[in-house]
N, C-alpha and C positions, 0 to 999 in steps of 0.2 A: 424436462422431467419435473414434475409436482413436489413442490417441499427444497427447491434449490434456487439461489438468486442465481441470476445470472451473471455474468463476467465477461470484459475485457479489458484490452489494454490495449492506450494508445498514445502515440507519440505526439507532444506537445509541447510546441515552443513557449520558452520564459516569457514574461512580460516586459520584463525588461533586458533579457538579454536577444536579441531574435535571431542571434546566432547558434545558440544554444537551445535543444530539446530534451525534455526525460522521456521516462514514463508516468504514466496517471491509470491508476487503475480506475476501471466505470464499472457497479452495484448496481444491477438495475435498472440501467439505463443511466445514472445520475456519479458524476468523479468523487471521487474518493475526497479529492481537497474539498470538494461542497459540503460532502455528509461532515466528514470532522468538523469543520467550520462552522455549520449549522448544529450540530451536537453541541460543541464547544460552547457556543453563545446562547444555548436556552439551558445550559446549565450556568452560565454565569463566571465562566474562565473567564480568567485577565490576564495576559492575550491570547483572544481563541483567532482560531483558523493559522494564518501567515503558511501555512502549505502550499506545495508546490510538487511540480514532478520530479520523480528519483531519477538525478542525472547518470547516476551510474552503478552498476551491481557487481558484485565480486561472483566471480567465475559466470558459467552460462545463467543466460536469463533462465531455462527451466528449472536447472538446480535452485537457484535463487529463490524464485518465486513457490517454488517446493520446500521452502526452508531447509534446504540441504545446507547451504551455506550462511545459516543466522550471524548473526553482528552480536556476538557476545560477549565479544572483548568491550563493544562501544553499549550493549544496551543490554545485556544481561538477560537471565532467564531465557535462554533460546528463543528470543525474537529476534525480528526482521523489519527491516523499516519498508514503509510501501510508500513515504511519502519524505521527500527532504524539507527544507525550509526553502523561502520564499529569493533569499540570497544568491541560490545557486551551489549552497555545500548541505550535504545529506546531513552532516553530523551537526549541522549549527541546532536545524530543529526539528528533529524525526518524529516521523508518527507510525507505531511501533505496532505489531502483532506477535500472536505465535499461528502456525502457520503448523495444522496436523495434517496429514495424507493419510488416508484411507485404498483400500482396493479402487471404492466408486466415489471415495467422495475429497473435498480438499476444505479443512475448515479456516477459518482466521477468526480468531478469539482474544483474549486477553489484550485488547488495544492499551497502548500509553503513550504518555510524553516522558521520555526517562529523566526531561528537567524540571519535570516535573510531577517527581513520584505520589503528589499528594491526592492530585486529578483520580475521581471515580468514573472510570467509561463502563458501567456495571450496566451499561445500557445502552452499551452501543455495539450491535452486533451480537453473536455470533453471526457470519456469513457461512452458510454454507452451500459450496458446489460443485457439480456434479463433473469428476476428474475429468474425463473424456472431453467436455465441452471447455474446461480449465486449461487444459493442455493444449487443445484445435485452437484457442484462445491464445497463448502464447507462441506456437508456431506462426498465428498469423502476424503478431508483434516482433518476430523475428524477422520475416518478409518485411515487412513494413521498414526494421532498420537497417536492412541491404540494399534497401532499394536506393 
């Protein structure tokens, strides 16, 4: 549909741990840890990128990825991290959204680093996409982690 990125998610082993995989969300064709990374370092953050796949979500992956279940005790503002840090623990160094639902559509807006609330991502994103293909999106990422 015209006027929507497109979306998936897929499972991806650590670099350093290769026992261990998350998730990584992919914009377009291109993961989430790249666009933050590459945001990060043409606006001149110290230390940009260190992202990594979110090893793990509280309650089901759709709820999750629906912001039904935001991380608001750990990052405030009803967001959700889509990205942990590079360690292998989500809360060392998140990279954070809010996460709206619509009937047809599913936004991610207000990106941050909550350690660092000084960061302007005023230019990074909005994403927006089209529920249906958000969702076929995530069911396939659930296949993916049974298998």
């Amino acid at each position: 549909m015209a006027g929507f990125s497109s979306i998936a998610f897929v499972l991806q082993e650590f670099e350093s741990w290769a026992l261990l995989a998350g998730v990584v969300p992919v914009v377009d064709g291109t993961s989430l840890v790249e666009l933050a990374a590459q945001y990060e370092a043409r606006a001149g953050f110290v230390p940009s990128g260190g992202y990594a796949p979110l090893t793990s979500s509280p309650g089901t992956l759709l709820a999750y990825y629906l912001g039904e279940t935001s991380d608001d005790m750990l990052f405030g503002e009803g967001k959700t991290a889509l990205l942990g840090c590079s360690c292998g623990e989500a809360g060392c160094w998140p990279f954070c959204c809010r996460i709206q639902v619509s009937r047809n559509s599913v936004t991610w807006s207000g990106f941050g680093q909550p350690f660092r609330p000084e960061r302007d991502y005023e230019g990074f994103g909005p994403f927006v996409f089209d529920r249906g293909e958000y969702e076929a999106a995530l069911a396939a990422l659930t296949r993916a982690a049974r298998a």
